[in-house]
C-alpha positions as CSV (number, residue, x, y, z in Angstrom):
1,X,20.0,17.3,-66.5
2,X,17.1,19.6,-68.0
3,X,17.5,23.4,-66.6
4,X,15.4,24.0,-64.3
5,X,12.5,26.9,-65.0
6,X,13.7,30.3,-63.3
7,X,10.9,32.2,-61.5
8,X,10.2,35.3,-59.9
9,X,8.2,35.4,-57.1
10,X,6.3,38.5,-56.1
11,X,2.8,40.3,-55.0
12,X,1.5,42.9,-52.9
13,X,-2.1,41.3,-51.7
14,X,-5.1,43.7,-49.8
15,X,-8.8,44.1,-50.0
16,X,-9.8,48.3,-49.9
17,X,-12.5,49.7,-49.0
18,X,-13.1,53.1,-49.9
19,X,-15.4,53.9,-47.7
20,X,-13.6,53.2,-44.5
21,X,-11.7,56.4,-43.5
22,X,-7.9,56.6,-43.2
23,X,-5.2,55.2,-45.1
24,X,-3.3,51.1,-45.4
25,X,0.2,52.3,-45.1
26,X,3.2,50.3,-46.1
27,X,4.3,48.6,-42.7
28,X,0.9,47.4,-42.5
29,X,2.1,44.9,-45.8
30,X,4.3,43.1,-43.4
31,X,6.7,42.9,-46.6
32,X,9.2,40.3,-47.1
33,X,12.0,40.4,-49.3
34,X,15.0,37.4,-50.0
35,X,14.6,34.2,-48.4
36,X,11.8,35.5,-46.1
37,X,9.4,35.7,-48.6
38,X,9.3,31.4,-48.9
39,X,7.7,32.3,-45.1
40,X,4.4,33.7,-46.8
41,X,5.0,30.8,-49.9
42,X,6.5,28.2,-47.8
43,X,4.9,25.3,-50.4
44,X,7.8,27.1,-53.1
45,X,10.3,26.5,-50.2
46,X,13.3,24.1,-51.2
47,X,12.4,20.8,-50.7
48,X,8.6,21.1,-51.4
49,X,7.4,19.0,-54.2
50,X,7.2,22.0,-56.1
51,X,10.1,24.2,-54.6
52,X,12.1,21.2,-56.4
53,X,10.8,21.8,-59.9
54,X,11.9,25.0,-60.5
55,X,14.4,27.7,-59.3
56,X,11.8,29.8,-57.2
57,X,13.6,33.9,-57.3
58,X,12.0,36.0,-54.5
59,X,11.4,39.1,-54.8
60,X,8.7,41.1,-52.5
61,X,6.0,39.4,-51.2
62,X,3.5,41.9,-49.0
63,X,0.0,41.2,-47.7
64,X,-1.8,43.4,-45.5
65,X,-5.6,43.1,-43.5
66,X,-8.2,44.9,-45.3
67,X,-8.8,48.0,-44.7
68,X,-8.8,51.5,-46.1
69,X,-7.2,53.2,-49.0
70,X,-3.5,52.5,-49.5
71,X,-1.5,55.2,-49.4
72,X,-0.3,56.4,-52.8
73,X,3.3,56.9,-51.9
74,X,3.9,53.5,-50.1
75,X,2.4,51.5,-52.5
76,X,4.9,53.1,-55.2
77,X,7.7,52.7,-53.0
78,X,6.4,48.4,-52.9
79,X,5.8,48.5,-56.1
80,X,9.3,49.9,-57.0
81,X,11.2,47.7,-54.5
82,X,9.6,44.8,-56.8
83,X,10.8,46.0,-59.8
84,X,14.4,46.9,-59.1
85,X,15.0,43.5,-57.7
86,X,13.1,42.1,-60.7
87,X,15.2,43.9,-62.8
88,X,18.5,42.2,-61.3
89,X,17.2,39.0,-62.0
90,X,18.3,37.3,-65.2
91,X,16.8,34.7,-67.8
92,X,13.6,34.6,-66.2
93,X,11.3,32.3,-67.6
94,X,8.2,33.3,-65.6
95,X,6.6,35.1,-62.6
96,X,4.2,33.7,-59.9
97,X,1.9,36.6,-58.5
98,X,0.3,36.7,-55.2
99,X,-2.9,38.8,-55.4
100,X,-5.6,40.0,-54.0
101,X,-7.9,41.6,-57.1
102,X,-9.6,44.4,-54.8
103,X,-6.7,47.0,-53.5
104,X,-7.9,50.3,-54.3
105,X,-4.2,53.0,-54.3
106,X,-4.8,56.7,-54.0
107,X,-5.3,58.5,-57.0
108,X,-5.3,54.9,-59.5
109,X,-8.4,53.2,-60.3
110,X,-6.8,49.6,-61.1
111,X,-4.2,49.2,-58.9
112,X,-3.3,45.7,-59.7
113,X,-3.3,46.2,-63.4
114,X,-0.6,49.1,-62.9
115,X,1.8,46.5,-60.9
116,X,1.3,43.8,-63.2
117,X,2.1,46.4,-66.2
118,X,4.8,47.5,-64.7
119,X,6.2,44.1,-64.1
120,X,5.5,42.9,-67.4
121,X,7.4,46.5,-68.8
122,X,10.9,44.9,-66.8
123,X,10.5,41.2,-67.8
124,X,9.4,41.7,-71.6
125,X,6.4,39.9,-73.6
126,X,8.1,36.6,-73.4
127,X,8.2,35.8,-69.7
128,X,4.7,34.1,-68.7
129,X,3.2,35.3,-65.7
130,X,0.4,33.4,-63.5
131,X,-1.6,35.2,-60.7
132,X,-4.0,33.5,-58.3
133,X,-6.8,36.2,-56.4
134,X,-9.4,36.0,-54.2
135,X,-12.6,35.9,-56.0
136,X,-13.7,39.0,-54.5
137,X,-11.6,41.0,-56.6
138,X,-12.4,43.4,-59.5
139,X,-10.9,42.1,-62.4
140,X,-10.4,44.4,-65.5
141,X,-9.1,43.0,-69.0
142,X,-6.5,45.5,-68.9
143,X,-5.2,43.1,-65.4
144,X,-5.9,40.1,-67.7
145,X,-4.0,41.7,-70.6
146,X,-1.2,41.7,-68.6
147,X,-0.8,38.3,-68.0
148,X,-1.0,34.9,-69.0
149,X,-2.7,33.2,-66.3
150,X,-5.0,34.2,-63.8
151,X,-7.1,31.9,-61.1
152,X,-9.2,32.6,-58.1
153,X,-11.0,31.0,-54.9
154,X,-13.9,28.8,-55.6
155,X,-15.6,28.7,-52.1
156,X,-16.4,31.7,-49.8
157,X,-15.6,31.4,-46.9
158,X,-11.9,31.0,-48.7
159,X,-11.4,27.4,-47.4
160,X,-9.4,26.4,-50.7
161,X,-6.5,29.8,-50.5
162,X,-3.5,27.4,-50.5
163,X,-5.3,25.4,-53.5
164,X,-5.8,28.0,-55.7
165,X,-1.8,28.8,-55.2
166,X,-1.3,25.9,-56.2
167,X,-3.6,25.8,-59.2
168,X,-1.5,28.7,-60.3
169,X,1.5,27.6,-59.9
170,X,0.7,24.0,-61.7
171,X,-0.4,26.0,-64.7
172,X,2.5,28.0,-64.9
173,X,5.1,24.9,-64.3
174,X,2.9,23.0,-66.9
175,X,2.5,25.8,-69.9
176,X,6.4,26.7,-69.1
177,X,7.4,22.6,-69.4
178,X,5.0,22.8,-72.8
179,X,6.4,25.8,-74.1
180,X,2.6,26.9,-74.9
181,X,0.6,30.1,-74.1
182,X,-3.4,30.1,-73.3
183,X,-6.0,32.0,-74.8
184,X,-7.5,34.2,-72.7
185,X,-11.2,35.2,-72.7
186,X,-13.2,37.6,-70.5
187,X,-16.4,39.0,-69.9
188,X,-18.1,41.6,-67.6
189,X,-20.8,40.8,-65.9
190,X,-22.9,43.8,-64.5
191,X,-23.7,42.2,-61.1
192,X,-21.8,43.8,-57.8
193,X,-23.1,42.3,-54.6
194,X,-21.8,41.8,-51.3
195,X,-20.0,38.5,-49.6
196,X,-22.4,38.0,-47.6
197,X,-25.2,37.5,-50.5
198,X,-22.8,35.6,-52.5
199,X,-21.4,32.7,-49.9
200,X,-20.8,29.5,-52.0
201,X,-22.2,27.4,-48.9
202,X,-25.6,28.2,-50.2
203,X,-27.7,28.6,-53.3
204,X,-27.1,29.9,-56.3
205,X,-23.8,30.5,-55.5
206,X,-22.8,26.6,-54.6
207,X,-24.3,25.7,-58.0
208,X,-22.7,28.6,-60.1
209,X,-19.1,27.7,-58.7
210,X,-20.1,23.5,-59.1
211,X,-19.5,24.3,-62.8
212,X,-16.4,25.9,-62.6
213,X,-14.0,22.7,-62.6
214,X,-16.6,20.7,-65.0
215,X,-15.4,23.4,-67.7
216,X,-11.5,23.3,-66.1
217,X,-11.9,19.5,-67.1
218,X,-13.1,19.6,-70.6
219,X,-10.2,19.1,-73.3
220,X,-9.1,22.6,-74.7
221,X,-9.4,24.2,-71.2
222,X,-6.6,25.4,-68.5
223,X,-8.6,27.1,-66.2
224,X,-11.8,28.7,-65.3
225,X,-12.8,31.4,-62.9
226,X,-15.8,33.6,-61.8
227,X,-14.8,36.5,-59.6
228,X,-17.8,38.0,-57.5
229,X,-16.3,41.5,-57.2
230,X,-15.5,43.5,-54.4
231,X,-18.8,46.0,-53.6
232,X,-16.9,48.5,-51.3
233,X,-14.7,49.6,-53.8
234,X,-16.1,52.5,-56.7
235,X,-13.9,52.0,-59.6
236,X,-14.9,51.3,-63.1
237,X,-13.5,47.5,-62.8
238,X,-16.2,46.9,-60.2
239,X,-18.2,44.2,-61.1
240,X,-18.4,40.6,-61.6
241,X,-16.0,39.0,-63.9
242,X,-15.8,35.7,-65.9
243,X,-12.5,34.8,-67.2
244,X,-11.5,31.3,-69.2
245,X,-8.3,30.3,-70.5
246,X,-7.1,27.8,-72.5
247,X,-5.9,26.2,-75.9
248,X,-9.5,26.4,-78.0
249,X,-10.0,30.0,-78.9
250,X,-14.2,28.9,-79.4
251,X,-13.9,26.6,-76.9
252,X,-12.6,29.1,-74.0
253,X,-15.0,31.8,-75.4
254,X,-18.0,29.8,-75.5
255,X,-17.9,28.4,-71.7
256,X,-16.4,31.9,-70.7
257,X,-20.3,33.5,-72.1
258,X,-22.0,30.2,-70.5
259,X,-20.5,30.8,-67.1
260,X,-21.4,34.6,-67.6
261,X,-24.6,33.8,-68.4
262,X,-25.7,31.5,-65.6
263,X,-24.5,33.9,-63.5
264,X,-26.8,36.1,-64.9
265,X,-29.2,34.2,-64.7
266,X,-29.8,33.6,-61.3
267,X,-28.8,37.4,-60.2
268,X,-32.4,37.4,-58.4
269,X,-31.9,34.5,-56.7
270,X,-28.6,35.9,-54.2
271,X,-29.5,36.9,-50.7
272,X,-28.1,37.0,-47.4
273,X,-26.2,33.7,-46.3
274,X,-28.1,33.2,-43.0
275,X,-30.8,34.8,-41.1
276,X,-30.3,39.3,-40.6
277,X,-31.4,42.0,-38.6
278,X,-30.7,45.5,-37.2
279,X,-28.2,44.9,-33.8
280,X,-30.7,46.4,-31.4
281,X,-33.1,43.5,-32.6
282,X,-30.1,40.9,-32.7
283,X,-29.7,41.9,-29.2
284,X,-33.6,41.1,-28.3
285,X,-33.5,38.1,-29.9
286,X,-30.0,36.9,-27.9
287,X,-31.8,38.2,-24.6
288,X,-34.4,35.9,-24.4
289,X,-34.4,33.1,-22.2
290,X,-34.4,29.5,-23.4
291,X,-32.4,30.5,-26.6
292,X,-29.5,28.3,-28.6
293,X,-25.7,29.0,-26.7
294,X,-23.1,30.2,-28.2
295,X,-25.0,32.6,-30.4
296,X,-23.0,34.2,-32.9
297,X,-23.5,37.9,-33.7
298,X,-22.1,39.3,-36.6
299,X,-20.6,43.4,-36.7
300,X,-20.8,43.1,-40.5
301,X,-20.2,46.6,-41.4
302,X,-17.3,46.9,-39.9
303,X,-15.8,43.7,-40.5
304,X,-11.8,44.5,-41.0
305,X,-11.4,41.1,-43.3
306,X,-13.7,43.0,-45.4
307,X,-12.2,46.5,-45.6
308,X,-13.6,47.9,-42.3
309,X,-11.4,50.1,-40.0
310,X,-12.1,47.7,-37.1
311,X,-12.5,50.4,-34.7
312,X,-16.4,51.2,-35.3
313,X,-17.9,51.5,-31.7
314,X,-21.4,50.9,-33.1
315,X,-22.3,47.6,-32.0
316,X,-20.1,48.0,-29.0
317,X,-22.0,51.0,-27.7
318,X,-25.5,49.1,-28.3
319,X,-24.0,46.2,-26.3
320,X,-23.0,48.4,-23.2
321,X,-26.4,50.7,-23.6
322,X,-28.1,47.6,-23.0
323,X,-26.3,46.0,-20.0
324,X,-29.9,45.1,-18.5
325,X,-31.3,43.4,-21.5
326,X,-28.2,41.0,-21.0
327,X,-28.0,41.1,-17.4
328,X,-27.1,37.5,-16.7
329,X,-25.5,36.6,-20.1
330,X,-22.3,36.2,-20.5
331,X,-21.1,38.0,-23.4
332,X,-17.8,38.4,-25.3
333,X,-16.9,40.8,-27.4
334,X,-14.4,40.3,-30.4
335,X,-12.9,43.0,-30.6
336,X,-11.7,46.9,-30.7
337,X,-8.1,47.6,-31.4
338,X,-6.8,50.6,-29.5
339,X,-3.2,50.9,-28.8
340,X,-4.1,53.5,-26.0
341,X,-6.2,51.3,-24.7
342,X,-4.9,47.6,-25.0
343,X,-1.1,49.0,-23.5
344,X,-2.9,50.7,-20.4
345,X,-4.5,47.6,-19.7
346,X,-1.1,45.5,-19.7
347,X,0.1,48.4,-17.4
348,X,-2.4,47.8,-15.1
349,X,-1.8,43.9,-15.2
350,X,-4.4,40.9,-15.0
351,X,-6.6,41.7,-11.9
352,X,-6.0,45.5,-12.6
353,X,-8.9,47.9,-12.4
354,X,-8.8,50.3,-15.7
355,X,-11.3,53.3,-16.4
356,X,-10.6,53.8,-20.5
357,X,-12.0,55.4,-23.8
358,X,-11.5,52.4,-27.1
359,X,-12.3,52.8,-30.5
360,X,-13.6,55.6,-33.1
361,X,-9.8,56.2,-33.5
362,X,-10.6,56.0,-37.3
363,X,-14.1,55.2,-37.7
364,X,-15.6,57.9,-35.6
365,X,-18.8,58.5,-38.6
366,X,-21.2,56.7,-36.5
367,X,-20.5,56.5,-32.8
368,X,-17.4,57.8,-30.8
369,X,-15.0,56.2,-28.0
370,X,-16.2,53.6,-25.9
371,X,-15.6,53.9,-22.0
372,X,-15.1,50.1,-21.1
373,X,-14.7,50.4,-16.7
374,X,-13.5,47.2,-15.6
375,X,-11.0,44.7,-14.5
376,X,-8.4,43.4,-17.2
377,X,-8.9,39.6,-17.1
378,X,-6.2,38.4,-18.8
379,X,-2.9,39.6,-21.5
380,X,-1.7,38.3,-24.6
381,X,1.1,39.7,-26.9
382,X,0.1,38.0,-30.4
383,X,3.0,37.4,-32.9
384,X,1.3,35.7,-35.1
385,X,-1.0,38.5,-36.5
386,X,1.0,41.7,-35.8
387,X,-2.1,42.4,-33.4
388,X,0.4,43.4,-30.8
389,X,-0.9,43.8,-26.7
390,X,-4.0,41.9,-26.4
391,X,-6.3,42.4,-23.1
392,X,-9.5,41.1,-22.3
393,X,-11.6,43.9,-20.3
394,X,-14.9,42.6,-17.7
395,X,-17.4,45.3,-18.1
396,X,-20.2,43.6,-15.9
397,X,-21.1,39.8,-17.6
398,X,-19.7,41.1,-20.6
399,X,-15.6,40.4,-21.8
400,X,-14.5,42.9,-24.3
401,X,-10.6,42.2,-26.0
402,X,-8.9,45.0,-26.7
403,X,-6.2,44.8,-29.2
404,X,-2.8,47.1,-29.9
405,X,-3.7,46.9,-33.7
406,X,-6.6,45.2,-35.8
407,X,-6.8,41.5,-36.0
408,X,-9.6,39.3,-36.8
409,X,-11.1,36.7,-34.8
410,X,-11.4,33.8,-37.0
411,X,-10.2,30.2,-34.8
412,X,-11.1,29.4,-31.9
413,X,-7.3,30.0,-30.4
414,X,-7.9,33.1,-30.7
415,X,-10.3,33.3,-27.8
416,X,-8.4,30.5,-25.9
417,X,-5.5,32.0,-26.0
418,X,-7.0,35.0,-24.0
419,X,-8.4,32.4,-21.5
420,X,-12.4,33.2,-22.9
421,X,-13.8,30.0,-24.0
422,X,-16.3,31.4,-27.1
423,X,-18.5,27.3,-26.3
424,X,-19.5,28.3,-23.1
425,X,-20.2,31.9,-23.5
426,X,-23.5,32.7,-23.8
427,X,-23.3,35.5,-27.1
428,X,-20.1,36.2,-29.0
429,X,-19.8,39.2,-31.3
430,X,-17.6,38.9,-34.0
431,X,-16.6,42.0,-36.3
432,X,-17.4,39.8,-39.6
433,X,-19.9,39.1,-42.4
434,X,-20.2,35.2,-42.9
435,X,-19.2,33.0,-40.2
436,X,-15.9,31.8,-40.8
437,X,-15.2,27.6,-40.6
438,X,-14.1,27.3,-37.1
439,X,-16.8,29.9,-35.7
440,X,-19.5,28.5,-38.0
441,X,-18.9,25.1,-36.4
442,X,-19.3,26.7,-32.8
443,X,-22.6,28.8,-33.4
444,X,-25.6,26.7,-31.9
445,X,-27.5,29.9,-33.9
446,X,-26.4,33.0,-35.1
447,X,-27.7,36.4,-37.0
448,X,-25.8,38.7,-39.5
449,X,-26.2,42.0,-37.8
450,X,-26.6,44.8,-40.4
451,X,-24.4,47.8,-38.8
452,X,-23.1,50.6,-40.0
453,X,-19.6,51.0,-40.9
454,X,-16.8,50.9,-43.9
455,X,-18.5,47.6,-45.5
456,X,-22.0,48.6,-44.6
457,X,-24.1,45.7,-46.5
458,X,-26.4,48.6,-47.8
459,X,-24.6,49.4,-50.9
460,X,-27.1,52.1,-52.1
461,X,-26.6,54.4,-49.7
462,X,-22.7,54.3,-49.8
463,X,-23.1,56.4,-53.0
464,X,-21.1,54.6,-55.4
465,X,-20.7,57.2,-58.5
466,X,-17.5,55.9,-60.6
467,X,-18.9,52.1,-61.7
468,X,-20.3,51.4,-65.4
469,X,-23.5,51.7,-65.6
470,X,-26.2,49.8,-65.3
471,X,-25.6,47.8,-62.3
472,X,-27.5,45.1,-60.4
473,X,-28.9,45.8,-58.2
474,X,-28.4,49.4,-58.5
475,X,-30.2,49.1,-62.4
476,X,-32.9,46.7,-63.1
477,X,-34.8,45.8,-66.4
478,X,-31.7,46.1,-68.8
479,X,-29.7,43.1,-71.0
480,X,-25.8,42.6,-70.7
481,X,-23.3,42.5,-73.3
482,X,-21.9,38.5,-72.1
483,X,-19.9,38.4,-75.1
484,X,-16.2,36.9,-74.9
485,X,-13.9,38.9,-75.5
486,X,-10.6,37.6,-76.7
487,X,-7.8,39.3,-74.7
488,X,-4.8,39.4,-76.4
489,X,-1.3,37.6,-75.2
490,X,0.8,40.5,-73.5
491,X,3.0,43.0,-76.1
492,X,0.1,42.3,-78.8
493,X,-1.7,45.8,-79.1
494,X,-5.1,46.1,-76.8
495,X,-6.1,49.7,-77.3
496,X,-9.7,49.2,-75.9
497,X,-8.9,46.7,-73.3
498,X,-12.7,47.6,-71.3
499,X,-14.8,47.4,-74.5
């Protein structure tokens, strides 16, 4: 019988913003070492189609909601966890990375690149490494340099994550069984927008990504990918990237500088995926009578799947300030975490009458606590997100939850499982950008909201100083270098890896 390929399996996996204050600290990784790590990459599990096809070697495997900077000292601590068990594992043949593409680390600039390089300096040139990322990472040559094979998400909202594993995984099982290496080529492209502008539901974006597997499927290709970028990060690497891999050096170069170019190309045409306005004016709109129910709201800037602390009282505050525009309308609000706050509401128990101050914990920049005076309506501990205490507060008609710790409100479960039924409320305010699947499919209406906050959708006045320069939108009236460039296979010498 043939040996089987042996793999590592590793990846530390976050989206940072660096304009939400505080710090992502190691616990909130959730990291899993030994057999728990087939928990977070349970289709490597034995027994799994591909589990069986080669011996899968955990490592760590750590993934934490966005949020702020990660702490410099935790993420070398992860990162050095990874490598000493790396470095007891022998005859590897290659590693499979989990990633995200847009974790920003105190004090480094490309995070990922530094794990990857450091993983590469324990395994050697010779073990081939695959990485699949969301597509709203920053991805820098020097990342690319590092390994063999890289793939991202082709649909935003992310409704093809376990996919793209997948993907990755196929082309590391199929370039290991071939004994082959890809070449790798990469362009910059000087575009750095927001999610919310860039959702593959609509145009240009659903025809920009169409073409992606029509150049995966021509002959001489293993993969293509076009990475948005992540716009709340300010780092060199923050742009949008185009990267193509396979075994036809032109070939790969000249669809790498097509896709980079009709991305250019249509750089005018992005713009918010539904319909926008200031909350105040979201909250007019809701008010009037007659209108479509549910209507969706959207907290965009401080959406924590974004980056965003989660605790912004912005929208919050507007909502309460306004108790007799919505008098009548029933209203729920998803969510504030507050630890304070969600464990004196368990104390006081479902029927329980609680006077408390939420939020502005971390975000305090653009409104402080919250008094919610109420009666707790109902108590949920959630396992499944490390939320912890969940409590749903009445203020009047309108139901905010309270969480121990940040989670995001994404399936409907989530609201059912605090007894709110999202169908028959009136308004539900979400801390997101674009509607997620399940909430997109409840909306009879709904309006992006453009708050304030760690992800604020106004990227000019964030301030970014540290990307190349130009930038769309930040620069206008200037033509891009969209050449390929040719990345070399890693232990060949790179020494200009951004040029």
């Amino acid at each position: 019988m043939a040996r089987k390929p042996r793999i590592a399996v590793a990846g530390l996996a976050t989206e940072t913003s660096m304009y939400s204050p505080g710090s992502t600290v190691g616990a909130d990784f959730f990291p899993l070492t030994g057999q728990r790590v087939f928990e977070q990459v349970d289709y490597l599990a034995p027994g799994t189609p591909r589990g069986e096809r080669a011996e899968w070697l955990p490592t760590l495997v750590g993934r934490a909601i966005p949020g702020p900077t990660v702490a410099r000292e935790d993420y070398d601590r992860l990162r050095d966890t990874t490598l000493d068990l790396l470095r007891g594992l022998d005859d590897l043949d290659g590693v499979y990375l989990e990633l995200h593409g847009a974790m920003h680390v105190a004090g480094l600039d490309d995070a990922e690149a530094d794990l990857v390089h450091a993983i590469r300096a324990v395994v050697g040139p010779d073990v081939l490494l695959s990485a699949a990322l969301d597509l709203h990472g920053n991805v820098s040559s020097r990342l690319v340099h590092a390994l063999d094979l890289i793939t991202c998400y082709r649909m935003a909202p992310h409704e093809d994550t376990d996919e793209t594993r997948l993907r990755a995984v196929d082309n590391l099982l199929d370039q290991l069984a071939a004994g082959t290496r890809p070449v790798k080529a990469w362009v910059p492209v000087p575009v750095l927008l927001p999610g919310e502008q860039t959702s593959t539901r609509v145009e240009p974006a659903r025809s920009l990504y169409a073409r992606v597997p029509e150049v995966e499927a021509l002959d001489g290709i293993l993969d293509a990918s076009v990475w948005i970028g992540y716009a709340w990060a300010d780092e060199p690497r923050c742009h949008a990237t185009v990267v193509v891999t396979g075994a036809d050096q032109d070939l790969v170069a000249a669809q790498a500088e097509g896709l980079a170019r009709a991305f250019w190309d249509v750089r005018d045409e992005f713009a918010f995926v539904g319909p926008t306005a200031s909350f105040d004016d979201a909250l007019a709109h809701v008010a009037r009578p007659g209108g479509a129910r549910p209507f969706f709201l959207s907290d965009s800037g401080d959406n924590p799947t974004a980056g965003g602390a989660g605790d912004a009282t912005y929208a919050l505050s507007r909502i309460l300030a306004h108790a007799d525009l919505l008098h009548g309308l029933d209203v729920v609000y998803a969510s504030i975490p507050d630890e304070a706050g969600a464990l004196a509401a368990a104390q006081a128990g479902v029927g329980g009458r609680v006077r408390i101050e939420v939020g502005a914990r971390t975000d305090a920049v653009h409104h402080g606590p919250v008094l919610l005076d109420g009666t707790v309506t109902a108590l949920h501990e959630d396992p499944r997100h490390g939320a912890g205490m969940q409590a749903v507060v009445r203020v009047g008609t309108v139901s905010v939850i309270v969480t121990q710790r940040r989670k995001p409100f994404h399936l409907e479960r989530d609201f059912t499982e605090l007894g709110l039924d999202p169908r028959s409320a009136d308004v539900v305010v979400v801390k997101i950008g674009y509607l997620e699947p399940e909430l997109h499919d409840m909306a009879a209406d709904w309006i992006l909201t453009l708050t304030p906050g760690g992800v604020d959708q106004d990227l000019p006045r964030l301030g970014h100083h540290a990307i190349a320069r130009p930038m769309f939108p930040f620069d206008r009236g200037f033509e891009p270098d969209l050449r390929a460039r040719l990345v070399p296979a890693p232990g060949e010498p790179y020494p200009d890896p951004q040029a």
